[in-house]
VOPA-653829 format. One record per residue: residue number from 1; x, y negated, z of N, C-alpha, C in turn. Coordinates in nm, 2 decimals, padded with zeros to 4 digits. Each point is the difference from the previous one (the first is absolute). Layout:
+-----+--------+--------+--------+--------+--------+--------+--------+--------+--------+
| seq |    n.x |    n.y |    n.z |   ca.x |   ca.y |   ca.z |    c.x |    c.y |    c.z |
+-----+--------+--------+--------+--------+--------+--------+--------+--------+--------+
| NUM |      X |      Y |      Z |      X |      Y |      Z |      X |      Y |      Z |
...
+-----+--------+--------+--------+--------+--------+--------+--------+--------+--------+
END
This chain:
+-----+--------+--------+--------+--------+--------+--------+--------+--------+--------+
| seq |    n.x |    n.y |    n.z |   ca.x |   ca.y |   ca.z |    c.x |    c.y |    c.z |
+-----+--------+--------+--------+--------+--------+--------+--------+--------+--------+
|   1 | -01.55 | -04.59 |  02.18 |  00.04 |  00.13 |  00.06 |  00.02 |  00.10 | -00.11 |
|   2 | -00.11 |  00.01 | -00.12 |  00.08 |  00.10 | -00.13 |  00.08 | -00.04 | -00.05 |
|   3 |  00.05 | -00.10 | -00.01 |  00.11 | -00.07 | -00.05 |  00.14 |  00.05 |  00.10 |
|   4 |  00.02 |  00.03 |  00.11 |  00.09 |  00.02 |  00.09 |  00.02 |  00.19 | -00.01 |
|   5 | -00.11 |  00.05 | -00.05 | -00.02 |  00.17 | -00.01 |  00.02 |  00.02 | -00.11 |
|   6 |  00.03 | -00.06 | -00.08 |  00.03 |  00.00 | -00.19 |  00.13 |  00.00 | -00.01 |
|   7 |  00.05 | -00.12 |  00.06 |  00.19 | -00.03 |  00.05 |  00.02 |  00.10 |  00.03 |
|   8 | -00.02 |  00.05 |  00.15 |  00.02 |  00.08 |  00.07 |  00.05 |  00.11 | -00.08 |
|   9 | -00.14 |  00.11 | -00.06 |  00.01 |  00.11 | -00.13 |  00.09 | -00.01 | -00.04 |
|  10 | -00.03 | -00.14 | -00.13 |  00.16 | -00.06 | -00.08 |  00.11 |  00.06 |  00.05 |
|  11 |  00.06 | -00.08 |  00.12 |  00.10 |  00.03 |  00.06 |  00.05 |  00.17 |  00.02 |
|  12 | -00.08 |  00.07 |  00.05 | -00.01 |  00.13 |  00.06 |  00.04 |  00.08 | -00.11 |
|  13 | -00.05 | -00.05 | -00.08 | -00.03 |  00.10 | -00.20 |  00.13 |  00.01 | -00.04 |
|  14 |  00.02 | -00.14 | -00.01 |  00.19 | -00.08 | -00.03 |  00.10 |  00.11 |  00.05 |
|  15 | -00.01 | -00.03 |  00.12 |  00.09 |  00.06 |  00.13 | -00.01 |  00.15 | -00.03 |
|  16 | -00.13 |  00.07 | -00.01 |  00.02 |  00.16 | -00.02 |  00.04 |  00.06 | -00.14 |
|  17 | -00.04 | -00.12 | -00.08 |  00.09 |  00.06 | -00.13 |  00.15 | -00.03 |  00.02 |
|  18 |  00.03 | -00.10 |  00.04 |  00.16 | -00.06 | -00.02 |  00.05 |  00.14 |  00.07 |
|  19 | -00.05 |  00.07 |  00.14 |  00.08 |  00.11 |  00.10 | -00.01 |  00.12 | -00.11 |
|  20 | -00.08 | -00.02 | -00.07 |  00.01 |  00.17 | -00.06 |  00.09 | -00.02 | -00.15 |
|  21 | -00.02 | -00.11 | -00.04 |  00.11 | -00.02 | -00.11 |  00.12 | -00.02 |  00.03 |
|  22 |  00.02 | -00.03 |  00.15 |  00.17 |  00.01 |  00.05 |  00.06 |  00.14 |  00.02 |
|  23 | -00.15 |  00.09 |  00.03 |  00.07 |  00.14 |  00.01 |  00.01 |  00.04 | -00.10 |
|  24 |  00.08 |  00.04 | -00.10 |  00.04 |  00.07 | -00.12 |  00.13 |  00.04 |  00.04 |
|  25 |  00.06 |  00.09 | -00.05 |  00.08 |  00.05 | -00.03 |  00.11 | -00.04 | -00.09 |
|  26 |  00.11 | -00.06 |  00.05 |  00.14 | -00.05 | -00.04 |  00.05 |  00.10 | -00.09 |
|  27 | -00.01 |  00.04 | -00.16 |  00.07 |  00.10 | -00.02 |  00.12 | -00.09 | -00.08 |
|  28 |  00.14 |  00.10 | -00.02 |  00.13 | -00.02 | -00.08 | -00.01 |  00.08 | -00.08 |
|  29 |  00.12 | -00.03 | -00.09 |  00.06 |  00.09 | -00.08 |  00.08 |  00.07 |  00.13 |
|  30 |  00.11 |  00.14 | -00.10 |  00.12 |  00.07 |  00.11 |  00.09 | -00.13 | -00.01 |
|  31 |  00.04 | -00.01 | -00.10 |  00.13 | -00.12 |  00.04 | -00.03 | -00.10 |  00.10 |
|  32 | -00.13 | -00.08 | -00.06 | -00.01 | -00.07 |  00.15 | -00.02 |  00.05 |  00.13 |
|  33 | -00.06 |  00.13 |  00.06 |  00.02 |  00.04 |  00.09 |  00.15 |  00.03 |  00.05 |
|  34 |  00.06 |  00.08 | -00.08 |  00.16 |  00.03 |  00.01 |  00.08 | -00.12 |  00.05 |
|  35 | -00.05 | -00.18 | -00.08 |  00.08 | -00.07 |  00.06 | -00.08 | -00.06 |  00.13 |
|  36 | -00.13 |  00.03 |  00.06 | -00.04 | -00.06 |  00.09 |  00.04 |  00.11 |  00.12 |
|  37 |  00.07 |  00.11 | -00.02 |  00.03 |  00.08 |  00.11 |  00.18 | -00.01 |  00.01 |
|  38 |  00.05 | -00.06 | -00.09 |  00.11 | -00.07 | -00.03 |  00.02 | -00.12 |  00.15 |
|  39 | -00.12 | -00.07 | -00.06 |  00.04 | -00.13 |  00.04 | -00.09 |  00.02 |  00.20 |
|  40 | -00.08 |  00.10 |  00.02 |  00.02 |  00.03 |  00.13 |  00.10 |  00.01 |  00.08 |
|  41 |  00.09 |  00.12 | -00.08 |  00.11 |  00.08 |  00.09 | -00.05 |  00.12 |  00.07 |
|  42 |  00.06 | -00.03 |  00.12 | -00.04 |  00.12 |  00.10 | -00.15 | -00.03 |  00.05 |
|  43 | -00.07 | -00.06 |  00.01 | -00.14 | -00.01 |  00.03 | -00.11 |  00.03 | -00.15 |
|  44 |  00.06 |  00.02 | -00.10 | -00.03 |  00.05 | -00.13 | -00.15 |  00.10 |  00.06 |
|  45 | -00.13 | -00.06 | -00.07 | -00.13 |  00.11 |  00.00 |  00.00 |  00.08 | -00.13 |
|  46 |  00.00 |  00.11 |  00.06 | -00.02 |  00.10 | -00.11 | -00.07 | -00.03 | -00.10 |
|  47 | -00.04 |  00.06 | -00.12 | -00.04 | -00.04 | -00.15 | -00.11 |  00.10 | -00.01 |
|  48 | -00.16 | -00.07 |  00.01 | -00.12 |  00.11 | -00.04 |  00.01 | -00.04 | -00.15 |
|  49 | -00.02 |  00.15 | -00.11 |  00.02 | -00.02 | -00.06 | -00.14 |  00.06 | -00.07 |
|  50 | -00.07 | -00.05 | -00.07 | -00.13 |  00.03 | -00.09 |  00.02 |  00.06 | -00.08 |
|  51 |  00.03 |  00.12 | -00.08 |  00.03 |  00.06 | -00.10 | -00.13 |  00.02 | -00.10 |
|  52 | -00.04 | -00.02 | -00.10 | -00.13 | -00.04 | -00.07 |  00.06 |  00.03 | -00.16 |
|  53 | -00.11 |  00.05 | -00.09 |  00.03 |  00.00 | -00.11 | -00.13 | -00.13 | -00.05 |
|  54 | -00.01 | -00.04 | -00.14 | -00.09 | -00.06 | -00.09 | -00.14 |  00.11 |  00.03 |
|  55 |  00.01 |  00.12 | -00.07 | -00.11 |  00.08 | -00.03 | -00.09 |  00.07 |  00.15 |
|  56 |  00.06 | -00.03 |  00.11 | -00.01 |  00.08 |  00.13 | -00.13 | -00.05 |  00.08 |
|  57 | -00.09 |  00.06 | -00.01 | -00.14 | -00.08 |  00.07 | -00.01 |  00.02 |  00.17 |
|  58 |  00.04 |  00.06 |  00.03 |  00.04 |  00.02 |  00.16 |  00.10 | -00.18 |  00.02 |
|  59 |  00.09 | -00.01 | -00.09 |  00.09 | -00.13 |  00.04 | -00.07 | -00.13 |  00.00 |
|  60 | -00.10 |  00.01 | -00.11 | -00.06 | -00.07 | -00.02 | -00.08 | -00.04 |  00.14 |
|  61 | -00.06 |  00.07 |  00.07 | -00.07 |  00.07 |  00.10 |  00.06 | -00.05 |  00.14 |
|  62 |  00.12 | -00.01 | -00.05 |  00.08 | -00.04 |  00.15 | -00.01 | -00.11 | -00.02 |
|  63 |  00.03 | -00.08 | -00.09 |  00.03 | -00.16 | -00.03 | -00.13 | -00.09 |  00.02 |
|  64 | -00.12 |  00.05 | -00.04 | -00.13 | -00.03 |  00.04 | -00.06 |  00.02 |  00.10 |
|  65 |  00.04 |  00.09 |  00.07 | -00.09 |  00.04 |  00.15 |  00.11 | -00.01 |  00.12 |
|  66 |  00.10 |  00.07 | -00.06 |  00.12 | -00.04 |  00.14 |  00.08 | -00.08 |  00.02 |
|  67 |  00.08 | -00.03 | -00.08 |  00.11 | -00.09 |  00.00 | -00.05 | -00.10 |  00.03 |
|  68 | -00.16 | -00.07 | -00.04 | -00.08 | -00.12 |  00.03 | -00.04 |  00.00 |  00.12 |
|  69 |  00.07 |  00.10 |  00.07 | -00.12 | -00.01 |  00.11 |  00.09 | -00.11 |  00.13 |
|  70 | -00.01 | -00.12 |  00.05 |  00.04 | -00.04 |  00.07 |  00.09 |  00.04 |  00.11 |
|  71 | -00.04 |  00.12 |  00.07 |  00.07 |  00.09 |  00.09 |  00.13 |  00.04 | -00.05 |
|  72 |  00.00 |  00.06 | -00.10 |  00.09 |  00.05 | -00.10 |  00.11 | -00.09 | -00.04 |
|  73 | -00.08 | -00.07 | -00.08 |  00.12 | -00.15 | -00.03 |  00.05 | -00.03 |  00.08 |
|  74 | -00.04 | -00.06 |  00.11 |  00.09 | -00.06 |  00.14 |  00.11 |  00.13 |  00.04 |
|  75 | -00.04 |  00.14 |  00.04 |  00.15 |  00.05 |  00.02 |  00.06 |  00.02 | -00.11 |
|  76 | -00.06 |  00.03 | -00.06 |  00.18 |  00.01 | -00.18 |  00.07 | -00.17 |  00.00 |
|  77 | -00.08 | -00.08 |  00.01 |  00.06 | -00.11 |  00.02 |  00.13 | -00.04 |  00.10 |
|  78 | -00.09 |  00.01 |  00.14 |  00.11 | -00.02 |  00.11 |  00.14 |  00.12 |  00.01 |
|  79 | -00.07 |  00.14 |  00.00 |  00.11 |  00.03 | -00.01 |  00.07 |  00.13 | -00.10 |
|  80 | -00.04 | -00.05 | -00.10 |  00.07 |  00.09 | -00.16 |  00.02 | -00.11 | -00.08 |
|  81 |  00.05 |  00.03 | -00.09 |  00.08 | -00.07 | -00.11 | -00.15 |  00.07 | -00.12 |
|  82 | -00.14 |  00.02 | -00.01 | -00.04 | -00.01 | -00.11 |  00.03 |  00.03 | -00.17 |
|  83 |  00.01 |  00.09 | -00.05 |  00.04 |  00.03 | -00.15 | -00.07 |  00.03 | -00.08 |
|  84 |  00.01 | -00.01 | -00.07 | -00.10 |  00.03 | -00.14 |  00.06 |  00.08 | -00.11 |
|  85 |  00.00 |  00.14 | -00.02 |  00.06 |  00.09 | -00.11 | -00.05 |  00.02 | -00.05 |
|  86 |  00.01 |  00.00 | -00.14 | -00.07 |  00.09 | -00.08 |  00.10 |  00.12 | -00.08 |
|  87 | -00.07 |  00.09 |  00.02 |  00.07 |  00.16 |  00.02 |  00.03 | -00.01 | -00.17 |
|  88 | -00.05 | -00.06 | -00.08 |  00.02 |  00.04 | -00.13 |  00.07 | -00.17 | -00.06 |
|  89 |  00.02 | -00.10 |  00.09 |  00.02 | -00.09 | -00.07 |  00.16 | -00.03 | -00.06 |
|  90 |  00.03 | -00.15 | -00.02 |  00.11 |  00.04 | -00.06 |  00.11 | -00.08 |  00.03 |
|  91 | -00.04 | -00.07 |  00.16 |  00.13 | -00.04 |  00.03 |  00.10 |  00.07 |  00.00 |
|  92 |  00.10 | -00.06 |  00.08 |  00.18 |  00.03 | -00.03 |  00.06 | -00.11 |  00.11 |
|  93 |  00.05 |  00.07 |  00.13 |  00.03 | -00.04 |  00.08 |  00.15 |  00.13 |  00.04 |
|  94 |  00.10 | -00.10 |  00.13 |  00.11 |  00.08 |  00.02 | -00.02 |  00.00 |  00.16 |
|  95 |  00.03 |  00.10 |  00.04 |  00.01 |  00.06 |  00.15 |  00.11 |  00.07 |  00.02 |
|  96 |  00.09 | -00.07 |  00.09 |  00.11 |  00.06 |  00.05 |  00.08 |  00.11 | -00.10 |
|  97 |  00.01 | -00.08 | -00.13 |  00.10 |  00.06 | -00.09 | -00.09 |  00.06 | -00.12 |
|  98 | -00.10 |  00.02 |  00.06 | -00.08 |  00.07 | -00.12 | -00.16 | -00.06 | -00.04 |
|  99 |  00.05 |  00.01 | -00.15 | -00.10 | -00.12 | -00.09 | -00.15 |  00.14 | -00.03 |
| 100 | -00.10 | -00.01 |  00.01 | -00.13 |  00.01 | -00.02 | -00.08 | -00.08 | -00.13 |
| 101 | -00.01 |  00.12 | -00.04 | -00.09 | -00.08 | -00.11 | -00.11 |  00.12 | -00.07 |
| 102 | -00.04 | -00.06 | -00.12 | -00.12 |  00.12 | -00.06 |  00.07 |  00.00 | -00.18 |
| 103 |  00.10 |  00.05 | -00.02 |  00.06 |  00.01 | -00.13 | -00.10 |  00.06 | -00.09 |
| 104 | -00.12 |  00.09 |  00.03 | -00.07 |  00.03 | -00.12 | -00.17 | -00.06 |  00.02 |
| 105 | -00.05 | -00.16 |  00.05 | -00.09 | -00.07 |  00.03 |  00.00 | -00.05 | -00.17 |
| 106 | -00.17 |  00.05 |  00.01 | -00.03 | -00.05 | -00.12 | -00.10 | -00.09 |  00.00 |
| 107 |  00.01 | -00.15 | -00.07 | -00.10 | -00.07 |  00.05 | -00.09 | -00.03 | -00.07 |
| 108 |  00.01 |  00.09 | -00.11 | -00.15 |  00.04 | -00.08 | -00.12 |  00.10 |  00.00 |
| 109 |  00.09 |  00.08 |  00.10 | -00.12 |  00.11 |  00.06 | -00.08 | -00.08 |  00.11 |
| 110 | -00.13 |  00.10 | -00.03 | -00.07 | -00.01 |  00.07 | -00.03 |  00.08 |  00.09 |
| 111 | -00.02 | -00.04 |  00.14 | -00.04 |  00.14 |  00.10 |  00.13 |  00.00 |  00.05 |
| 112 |  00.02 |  00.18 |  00.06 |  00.12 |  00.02 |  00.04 |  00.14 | -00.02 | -00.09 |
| 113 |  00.08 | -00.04 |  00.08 |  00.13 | -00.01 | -00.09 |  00.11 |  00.05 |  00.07 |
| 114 |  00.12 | -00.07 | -00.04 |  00.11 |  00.13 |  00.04 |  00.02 |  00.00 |  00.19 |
| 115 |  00.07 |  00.05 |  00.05 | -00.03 | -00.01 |  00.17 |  00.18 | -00.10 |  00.00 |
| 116 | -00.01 | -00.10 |  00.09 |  00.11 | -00.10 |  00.04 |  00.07 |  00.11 |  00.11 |
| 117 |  00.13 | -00.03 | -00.01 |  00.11 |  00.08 |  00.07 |  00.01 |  00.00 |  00.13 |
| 118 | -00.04 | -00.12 |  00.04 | -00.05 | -00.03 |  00.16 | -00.07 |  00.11 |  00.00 |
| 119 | -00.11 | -00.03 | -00.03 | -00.11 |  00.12 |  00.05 |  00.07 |  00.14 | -00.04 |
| 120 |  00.02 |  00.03 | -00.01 |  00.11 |  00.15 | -00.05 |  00.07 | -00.01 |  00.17 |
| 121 |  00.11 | -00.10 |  00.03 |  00.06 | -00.03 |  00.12 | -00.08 |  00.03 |  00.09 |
| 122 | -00.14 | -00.06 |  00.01 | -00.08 |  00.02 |  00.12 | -00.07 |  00.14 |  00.05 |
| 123 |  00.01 |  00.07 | -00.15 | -00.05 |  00.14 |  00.01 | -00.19 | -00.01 |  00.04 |
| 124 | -00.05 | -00.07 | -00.07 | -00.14 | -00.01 |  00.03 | -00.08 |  00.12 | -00.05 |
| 125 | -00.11 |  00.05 |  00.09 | -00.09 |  00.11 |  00.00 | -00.11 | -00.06 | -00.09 |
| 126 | -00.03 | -00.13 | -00.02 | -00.11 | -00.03 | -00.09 | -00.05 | -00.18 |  00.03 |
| 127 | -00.09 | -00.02 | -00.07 | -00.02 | -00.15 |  00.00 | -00.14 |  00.00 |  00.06 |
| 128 |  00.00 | -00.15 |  00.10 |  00.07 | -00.04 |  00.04 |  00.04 |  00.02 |  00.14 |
| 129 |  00.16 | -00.02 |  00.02 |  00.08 |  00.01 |  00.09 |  00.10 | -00.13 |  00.09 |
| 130 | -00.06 |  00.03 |  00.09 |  00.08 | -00.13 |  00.09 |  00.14 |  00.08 |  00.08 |
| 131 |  00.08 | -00.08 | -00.05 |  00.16 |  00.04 |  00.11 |  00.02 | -00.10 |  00.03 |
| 132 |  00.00 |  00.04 |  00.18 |  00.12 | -00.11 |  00.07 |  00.16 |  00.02 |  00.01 |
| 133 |  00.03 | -00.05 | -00.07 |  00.13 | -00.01 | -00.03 |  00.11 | -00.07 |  00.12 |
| 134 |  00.08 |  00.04 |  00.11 |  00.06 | -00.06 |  00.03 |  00.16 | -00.12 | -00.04 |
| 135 |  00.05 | -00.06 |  00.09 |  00.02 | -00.11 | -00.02 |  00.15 |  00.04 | -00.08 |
| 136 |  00.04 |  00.12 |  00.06 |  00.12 |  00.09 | -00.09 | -00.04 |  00.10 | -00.14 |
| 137 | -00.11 | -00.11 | -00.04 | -00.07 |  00.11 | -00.12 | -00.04 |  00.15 | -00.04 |
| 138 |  00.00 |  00.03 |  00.17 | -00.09 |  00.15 | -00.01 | -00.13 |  00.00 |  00.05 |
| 139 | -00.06 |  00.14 | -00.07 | -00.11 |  00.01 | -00.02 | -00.08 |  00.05 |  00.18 |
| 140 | -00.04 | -00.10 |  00.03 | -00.05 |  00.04 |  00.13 | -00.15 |  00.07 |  00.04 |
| 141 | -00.10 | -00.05 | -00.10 | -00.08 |  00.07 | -00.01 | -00.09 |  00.00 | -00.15 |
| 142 | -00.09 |  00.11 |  00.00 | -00.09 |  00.00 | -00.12 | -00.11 | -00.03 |  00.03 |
| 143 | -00.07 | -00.10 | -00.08 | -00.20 |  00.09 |  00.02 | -00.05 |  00.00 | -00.14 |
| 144 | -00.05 |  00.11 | -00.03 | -00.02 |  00.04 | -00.11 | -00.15 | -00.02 | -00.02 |
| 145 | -00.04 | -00.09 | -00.12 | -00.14 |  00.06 |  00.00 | -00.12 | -00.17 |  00.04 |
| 146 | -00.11 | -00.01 | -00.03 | -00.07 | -00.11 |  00.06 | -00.05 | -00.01 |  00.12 |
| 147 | -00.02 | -00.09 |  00.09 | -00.02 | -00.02 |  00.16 | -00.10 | -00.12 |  00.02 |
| 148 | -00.05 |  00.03 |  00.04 | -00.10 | -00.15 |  00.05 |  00.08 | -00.04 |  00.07 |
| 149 | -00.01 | -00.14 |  00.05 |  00.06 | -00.10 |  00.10 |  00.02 |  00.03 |  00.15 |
| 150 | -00.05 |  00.10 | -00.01 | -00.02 |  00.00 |  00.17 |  00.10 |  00.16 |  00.00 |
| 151 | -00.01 |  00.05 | -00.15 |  00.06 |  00.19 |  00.04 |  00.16 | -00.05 |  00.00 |
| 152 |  00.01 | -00.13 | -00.11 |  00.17 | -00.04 | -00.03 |  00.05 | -00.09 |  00.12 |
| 153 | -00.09 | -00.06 |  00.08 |  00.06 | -00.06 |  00.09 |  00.06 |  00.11 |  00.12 |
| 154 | -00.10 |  00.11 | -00.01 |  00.06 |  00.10 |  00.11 |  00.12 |  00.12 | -00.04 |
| 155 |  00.02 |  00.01 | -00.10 |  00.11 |  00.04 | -00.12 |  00.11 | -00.08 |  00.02 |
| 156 |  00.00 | -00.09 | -00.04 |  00.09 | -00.10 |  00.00 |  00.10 | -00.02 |  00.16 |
+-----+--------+--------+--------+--------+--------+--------+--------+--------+--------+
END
């Protein structure tokens, strides 16, 4: 009989870690979002987009306490395209004619660095900032600032 309640556990333990390691959050680059709202069409989900620097402890903050939170992961999953920006970093992507980049990223500094031209585009009030971006690449909404899981789900 402990032999069948030990399994049992086993089993249970297995199973509730595998459900909470399935909930994470699917993030992209922009390009890959750009071509997964591409390759939708007209049923294209808008694009949440994480706006985050390196140095930002509030971002930090989200990625640890919210973004992990199961509730959370499942809708950015089902129905946003998930992003991952960094406001200072240094990709170099093109959107509808016009190329984005960070021409004065320095990758020897430490801390803050120069601000990427996206972020300039998006017009952000501060870090960190989530925009939902719709499927025609406008800015549909902001939320500025850190949220627990339960304040971003009703935001959102």
């Amino acid at each position: 009989m402990k032999t069948r309640i030990y399994i049992f556990l086993l089993l249970f333990v297995s199973v509730l870690g595998y459900s909470q390691e399935a909930a994470v959050v699917k993030w992209y680059t922009v390009e890959e979002a750009l071509a997964i709202q591409a390759k939708e069409g007209a049923k294209a989900r808008p694009i949440f987009m994480d706006v985050y620097t390196d140095w930002c402890g509030p971002c930090k903050m989200l990625d640890k306490n919210t973004f992990s939170d199961p509730a959370v992961a499942t809708l950015l999953n089902t129905k946003y395209i998930a992003v991952k920006f960094n406001a200072e970093g240094q990709i170099k992507f093109t959107y509808n004619g016009t190329t984005y980049s960070n021409p004065n990223f320095n990758p020897d500094r430490k801390g803050r660095n120069s601000v990427h031209q996206f972020t300039n585009f998006l017009e952000l009030e501060g870090y960190p900032t989530m925009v939902i971006i719709d499927p025609n690449f406008k800015k549909r909404k902001m939320i500025v600032g850190y949220y627990s899981a339960a304040d971003l789900l009703e935001r959102i």
